[in-house]
C-alpha positions in Angstrom: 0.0 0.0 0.0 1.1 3.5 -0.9 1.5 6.3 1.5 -0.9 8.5 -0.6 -3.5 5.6 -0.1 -2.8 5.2 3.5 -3.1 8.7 4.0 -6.5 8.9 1.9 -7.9 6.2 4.1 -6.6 8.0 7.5 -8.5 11.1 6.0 -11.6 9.0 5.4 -11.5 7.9 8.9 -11.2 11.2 10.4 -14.0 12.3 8.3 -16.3 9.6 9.7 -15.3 10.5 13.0 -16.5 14.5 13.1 -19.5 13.0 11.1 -20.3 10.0 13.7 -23.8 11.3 16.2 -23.6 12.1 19.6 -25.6 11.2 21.2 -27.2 13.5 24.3 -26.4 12.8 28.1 -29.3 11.0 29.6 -30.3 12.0 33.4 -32.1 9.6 36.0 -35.3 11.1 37.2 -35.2 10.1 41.2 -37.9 9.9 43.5 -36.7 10.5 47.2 -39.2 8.9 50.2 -40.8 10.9 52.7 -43.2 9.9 56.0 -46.0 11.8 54.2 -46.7 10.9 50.5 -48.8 8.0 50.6 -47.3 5.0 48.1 -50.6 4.7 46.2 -49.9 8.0 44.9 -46.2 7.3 44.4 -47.5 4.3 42.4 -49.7 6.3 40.3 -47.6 9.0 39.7 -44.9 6.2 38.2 -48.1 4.8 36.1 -49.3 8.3 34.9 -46.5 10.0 34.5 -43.2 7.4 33.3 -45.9 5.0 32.0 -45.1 2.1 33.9 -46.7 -0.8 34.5 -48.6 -1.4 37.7 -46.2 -4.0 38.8 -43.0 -2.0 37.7 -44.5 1.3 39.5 -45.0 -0.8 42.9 -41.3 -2.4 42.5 -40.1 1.2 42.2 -42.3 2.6 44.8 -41.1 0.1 46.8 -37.6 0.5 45.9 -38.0 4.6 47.3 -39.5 3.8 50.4 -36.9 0.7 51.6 -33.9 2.5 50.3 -35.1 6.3 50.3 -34.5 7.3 46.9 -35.4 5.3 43.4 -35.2 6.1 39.5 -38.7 6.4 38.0 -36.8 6.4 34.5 -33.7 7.4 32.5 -34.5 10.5 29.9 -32.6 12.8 28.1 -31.8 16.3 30.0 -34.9 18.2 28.7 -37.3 15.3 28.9 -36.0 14.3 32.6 -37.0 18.0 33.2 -40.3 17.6 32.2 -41.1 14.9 33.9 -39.4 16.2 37.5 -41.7 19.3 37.1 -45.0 17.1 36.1 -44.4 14.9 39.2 -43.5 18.4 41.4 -46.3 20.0 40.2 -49.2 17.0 41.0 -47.5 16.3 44.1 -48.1 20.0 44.6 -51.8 19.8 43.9 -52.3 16.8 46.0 -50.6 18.6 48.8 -47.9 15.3 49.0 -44.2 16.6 50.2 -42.9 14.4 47.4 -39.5 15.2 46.0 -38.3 14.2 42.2 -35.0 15.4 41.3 -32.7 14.5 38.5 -29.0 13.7 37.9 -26.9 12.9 35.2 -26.3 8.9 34.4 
């Protein structure tokens, strides 16, 4: 192989490389237990808002109130957002202390 070919495939490389998609950080939205919230709603919340399934939501739910703190899903940055202020803001209606914050993966 010449070095005018090795260089030509070095260059295609590179090119593929700046042309290869990123993808976005993802962020874990967390639910953190509390003495207050009762786990119906935490297990409604999970259903209505992350769209899990009744079994999944109780595992969770159950997951925050043994260990204090669970992840109702994985989301990119501005989705994970959303999410944190849809749970904030029902919790907030209900008049539930519940806390949902979110950190990167």
């Amino acid at each position: 192989m010449s070095e005018s070919t090795d260089n030509h495939n070095q260059s295609n490389l590179d090119t593929m490389e700046l042309n290869r998609t990123k993808l976005p950080p993802k962020y874990k939205v967390l639910l953190h237990n509390d003495d207050y919230t009762p786990m119906g709603f935490v297990v409604e919340v999970l259903i209505q808002v992350f769209r899990r399934s009744e079994i999944e939501a109780y595992e969770i739910m159950m997951n925050v109130h043994q260990r204090g703190i669970g992840v109702a899903g994985i989301y990119t940055k501005e989705i994970a957002e959303t999410k944190a202020n849809q749970v904030m803001g029902v919790a907030e209606l209900e008049e539930h202390p519940l806390k949902c914050t979110i950190e990167p993966e």
